[in-house]
N, C-alpha and C positions, 0 to 999 in steps of 0.2 A: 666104860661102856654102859649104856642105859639098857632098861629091861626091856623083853618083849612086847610086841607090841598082842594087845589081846582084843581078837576081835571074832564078834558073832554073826553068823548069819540064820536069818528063820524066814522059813518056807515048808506049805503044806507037802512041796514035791520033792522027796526023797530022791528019786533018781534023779532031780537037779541038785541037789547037796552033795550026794557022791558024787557026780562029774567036776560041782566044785571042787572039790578037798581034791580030786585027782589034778586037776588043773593047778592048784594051790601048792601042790607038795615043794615044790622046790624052795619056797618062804617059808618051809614050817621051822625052820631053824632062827627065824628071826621074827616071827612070830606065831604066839597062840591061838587056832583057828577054832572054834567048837560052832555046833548045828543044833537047830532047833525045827522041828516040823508040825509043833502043837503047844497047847498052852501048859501042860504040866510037865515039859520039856525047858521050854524060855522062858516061864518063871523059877525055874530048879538055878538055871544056868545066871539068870539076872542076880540070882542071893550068892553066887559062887565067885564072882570078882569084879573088878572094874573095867569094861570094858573101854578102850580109843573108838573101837568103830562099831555099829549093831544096824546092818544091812536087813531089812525085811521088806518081804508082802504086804503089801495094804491087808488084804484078810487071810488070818490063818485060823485053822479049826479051835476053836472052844473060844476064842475074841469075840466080840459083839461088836460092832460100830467100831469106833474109833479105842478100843479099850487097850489095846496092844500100845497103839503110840501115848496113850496117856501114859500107862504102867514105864515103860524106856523112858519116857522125859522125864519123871516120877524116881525112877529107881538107880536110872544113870543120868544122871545129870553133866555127866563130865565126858560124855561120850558125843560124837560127832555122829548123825543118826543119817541113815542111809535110805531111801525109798527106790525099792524095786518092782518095775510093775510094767506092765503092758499097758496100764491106764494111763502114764505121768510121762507126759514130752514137755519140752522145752515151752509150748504152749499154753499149757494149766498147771508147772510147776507150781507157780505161785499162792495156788490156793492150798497147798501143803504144808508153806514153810513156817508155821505158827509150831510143827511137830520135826520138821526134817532139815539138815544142812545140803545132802548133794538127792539124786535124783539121776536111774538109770533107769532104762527103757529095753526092757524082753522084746526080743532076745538081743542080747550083748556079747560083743565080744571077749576072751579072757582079757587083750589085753587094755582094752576099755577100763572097766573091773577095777585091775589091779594097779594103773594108771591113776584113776581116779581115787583109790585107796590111801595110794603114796601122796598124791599133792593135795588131798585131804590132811594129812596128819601134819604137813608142812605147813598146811594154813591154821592148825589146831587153832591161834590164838584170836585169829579171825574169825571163823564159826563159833568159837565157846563165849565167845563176849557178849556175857549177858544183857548188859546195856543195849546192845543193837537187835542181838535177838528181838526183845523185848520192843525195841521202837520197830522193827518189820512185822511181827505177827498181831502189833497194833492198828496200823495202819488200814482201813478198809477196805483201799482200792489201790492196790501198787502199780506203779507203770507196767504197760505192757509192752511185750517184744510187739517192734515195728515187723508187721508181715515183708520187708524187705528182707529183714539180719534171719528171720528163719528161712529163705530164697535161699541168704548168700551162704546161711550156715550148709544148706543143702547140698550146696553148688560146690562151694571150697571143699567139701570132705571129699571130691572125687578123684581119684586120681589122673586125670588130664582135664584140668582146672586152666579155660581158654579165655585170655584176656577180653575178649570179642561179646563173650557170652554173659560176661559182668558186667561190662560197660552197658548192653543192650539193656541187662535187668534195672539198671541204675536209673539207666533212661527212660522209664517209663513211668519213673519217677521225678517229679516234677519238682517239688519242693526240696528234694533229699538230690537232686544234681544242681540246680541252685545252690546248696550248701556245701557241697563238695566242691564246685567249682571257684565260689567264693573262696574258701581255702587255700585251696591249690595255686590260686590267681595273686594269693597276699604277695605285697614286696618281700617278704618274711623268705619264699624261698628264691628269691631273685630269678626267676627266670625272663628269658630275652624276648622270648613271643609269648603272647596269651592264649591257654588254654582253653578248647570250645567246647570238648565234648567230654561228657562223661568216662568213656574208653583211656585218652591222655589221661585224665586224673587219677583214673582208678591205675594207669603205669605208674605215675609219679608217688602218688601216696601210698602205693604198695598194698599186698593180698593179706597182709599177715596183720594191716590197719585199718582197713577196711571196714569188718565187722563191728569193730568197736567207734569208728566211728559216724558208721551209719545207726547206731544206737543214740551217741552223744547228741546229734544233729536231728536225730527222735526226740528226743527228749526237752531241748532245747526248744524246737518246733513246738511241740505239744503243749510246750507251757505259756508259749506268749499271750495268748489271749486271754490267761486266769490272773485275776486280780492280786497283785504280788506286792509285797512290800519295796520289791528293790528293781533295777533294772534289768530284766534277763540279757537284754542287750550288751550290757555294758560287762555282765557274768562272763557270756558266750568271749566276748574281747578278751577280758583275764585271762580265762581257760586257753584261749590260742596262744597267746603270749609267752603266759608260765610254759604252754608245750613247747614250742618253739624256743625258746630262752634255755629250756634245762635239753634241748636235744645239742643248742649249743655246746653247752657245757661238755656233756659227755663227750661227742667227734672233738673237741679240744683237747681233751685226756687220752683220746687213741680207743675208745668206747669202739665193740665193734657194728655194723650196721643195724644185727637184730640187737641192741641192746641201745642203739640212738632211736629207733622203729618204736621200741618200748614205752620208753624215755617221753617221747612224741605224745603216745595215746595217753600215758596215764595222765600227761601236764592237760590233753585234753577233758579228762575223764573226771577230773580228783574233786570237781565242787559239784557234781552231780548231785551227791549226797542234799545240797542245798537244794534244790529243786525238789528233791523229794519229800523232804519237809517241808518247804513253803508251801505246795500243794499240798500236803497231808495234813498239815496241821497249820492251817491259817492264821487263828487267832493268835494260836501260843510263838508263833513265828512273827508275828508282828508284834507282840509281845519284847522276843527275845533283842530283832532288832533297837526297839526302842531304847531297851538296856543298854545295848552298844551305844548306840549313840549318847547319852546321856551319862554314861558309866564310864567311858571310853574303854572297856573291855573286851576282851578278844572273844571273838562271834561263838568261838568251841565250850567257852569257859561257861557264857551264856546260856548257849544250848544244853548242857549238862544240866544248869542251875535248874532251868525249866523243862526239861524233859526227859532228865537223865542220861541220854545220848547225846553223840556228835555228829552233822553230815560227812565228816570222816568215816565213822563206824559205820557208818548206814549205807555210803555208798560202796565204801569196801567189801559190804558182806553182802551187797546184792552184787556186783559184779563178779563172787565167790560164786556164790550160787548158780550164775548163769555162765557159769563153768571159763573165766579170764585168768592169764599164765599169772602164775603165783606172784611173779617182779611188779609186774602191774598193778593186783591187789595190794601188795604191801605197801607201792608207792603212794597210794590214796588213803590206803589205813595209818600211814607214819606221816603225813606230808606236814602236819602240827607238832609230832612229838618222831622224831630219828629215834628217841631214846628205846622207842618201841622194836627197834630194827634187831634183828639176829645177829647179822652183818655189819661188820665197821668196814667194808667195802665200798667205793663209790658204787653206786647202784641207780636205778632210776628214782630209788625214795629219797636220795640223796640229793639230786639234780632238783626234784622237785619240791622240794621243802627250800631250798637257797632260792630258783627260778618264783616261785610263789612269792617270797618276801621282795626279791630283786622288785618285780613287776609292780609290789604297790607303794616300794620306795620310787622306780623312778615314772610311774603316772600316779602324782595322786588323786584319788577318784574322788575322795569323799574326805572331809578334814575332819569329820565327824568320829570315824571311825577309828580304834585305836592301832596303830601300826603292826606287822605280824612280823615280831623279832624273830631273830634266826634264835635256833639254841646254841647260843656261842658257847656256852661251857663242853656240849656232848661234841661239836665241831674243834674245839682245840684238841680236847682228850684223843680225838681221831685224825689229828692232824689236817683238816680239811682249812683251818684258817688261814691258814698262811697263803691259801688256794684262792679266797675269797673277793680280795682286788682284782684280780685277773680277770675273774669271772663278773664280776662285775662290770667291768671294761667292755670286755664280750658282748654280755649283755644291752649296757647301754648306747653303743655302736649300730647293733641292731636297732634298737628302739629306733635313735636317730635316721636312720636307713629309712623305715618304715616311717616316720612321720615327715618326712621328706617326701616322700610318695603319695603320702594320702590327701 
């Protein structure tokens, strides 16, 4: 049994620390909870152990500016840092995360909090990756949330959540039901009649996919016009591909629907990370490319060499941030290396690290680039090889499907 977990909270408001700690009691057996209300409190408390979690105020008494988050990333460095505030919504997170991992907004609920607490420590190795750290709080200008996905984030948290009232929001979106409907309409999911309206799609693609992928189809959208080394075009195709190819996979194993739903976004989500670098950083991206081609070297090996980071790690630990279910992070943080995985489970990292390699075995896009092997050693050790013709089969039936149509 591993030790407790030890975590701090600091806040000028005392009667909000006691409410905590009364809220908290029933965890205190499985972990260490200690309170800070001042600076010769949470520095006493910062020299007394290592904290997992350290939740605070932007300003608390005897701090100056930013001196409180220097001193926590300074002193813990191994702690997963928390920002609680009436100031920080989903909307200006961003301009925090050079100091902070998650991001909660007074007043909150407990079980918000403690929610958030738990699939923090479960992401541990996603937040503490200095490497991505490091390539996010570099960055000048990071994507922002599409004023759609904080609508639908709105919408979705209510409890009688009307398929009528999504479709209508979707619709008044022009380029972002364009995209969805694009989608929806692929041979990929065979349907008999064509889809017209927003309302059908958002049935067929479902509530719980939605928001992730009115971000992807942001993002996507936002970049075609910036001067890119590669084809966003031809990205946006893979990313569909790999989803659909690894949703395959899973419904073939008896995967159950929220875990083929998962499956779906992350194969959508997972080269995100690339866009954000191609935009962030231009040169050294046309840089990295060239390498590839020329090196025949895999694009992650690349992006380390010249930046230190991967668009694995980068997209993984923005969609952490912006608070996506832990299966989904990990499947875009492992989609290059399984070996990273907790789990020797089929899982949606699984699907999508075979689906990604399937996709550029059977289109090849670029003869340039060097091919993205599977790790056949960590998939025998786990038995997945033997699985691997089948799924292939799978796979390339659909392909065929789909190019028969288009």
């Amino acid at each position: 049994m591993g030790r407790s977990k030890n975590i701090l909270f600091i806040d000028n408001d005392k009667a909000q620390l006691e409410m905590l700690d009364k809220q908290l009691s029933a965890l205190k057996k499985r972990w260490q909870v200690d309170y800070a209300s001042n600076k010769d409190e949470t520095m006493a408390l910062l020299r007394t152990r290592p904290y997992d979690i350290i939740a605070m105020e932007l300003q608390v008494d005897g701090f100056e500016g930013d001196e409180l988050l220097d001193e926590i990333k300074y002193r813990q460095p191994g702690s997963i840092r928390f920002i609680i505030s009436e100031s920080v919504n989903s909307e200006n997170c961003l301009k925090f995360v050079k100091y902070a991992h998650q991001f909660i907004t007074k007043p909150y609920p407990q079980s918000e909090l403690i929610g958030k607490i738990k699939k923090s420590l479960r992401l541990k190795n996603v937040f503490l990756n200095e490497r991505a750290a490091k390539g996010i709080a570099s960055i000048e200008e990071l994507p922002t949330m599409p004023e759609l996905f904080m609508k639908l984030e709105r919408e979705l948290s209510k409890e009688d959540v009307l398929i009528s009232n999504i479709g209508k929001m979707i619709g008044e979106d022009m380029s972002m039901t364009a995209g969805l409907l694009k989608l929806v309409n692929s041979p990929f999911f065979g349907l008999y009649s064509k889809v017209t309206n927003p309302e059908q799609a958002v049935t067929l693609l479902g509530l719980d996919n939605l928001k992730g992928l009115v971000l992807g189809i942001h993002l996507f959208n936002s970049t075609k016009e910036v001067n890119i080394d590669f084809s966003i075009e031809e990205l946006g195709k893979h990313c569909q591909y790999t989803a659909l190819m690894a949703r395959s996979i899973i419904k073939a194993e008896g995967g159950s629907n929220e875990q083929a739903e998962h499956t779906f976004l992350s194969g959508f989500l997972h080269d995100i990370g690339k866009l954000v670098l191609a935009t962030s950083y231009p040169e050294e991206y046309s840089t990295i490319l060239s390498i590839v081609r020329d090196s025949n070297i895999p694009i992650q090996e690349a992006e380390k060499d010249i930046l230190s980071f991967t668009h694995a790690e980068v997209g993984a630990y923005l969609l952490a941030i912006w608070g996506f279910e832990e299966d989904i992070i990990e499947a875009i943080y492992c989609h290059h290396d399984p070996q990273r995985l907790g789990s020797v489970d089929l899982s949606p990292a699984v699907a999508i690290h075979v689906a990604n390699s399937f996709d550029h075995e059977l289109r090849v896009k670029n003869s340039d680039y060097a091919p993205h092997l599977l790790s056949a050693e960590w998939l025998e050790q786990n038995k997945f090889s033997a699985k691997l013709p089948e799924w292939l089969q799978i796979c390339a039936e659909i392909m065929e499907e789909e190019t028969d149509e288009t």
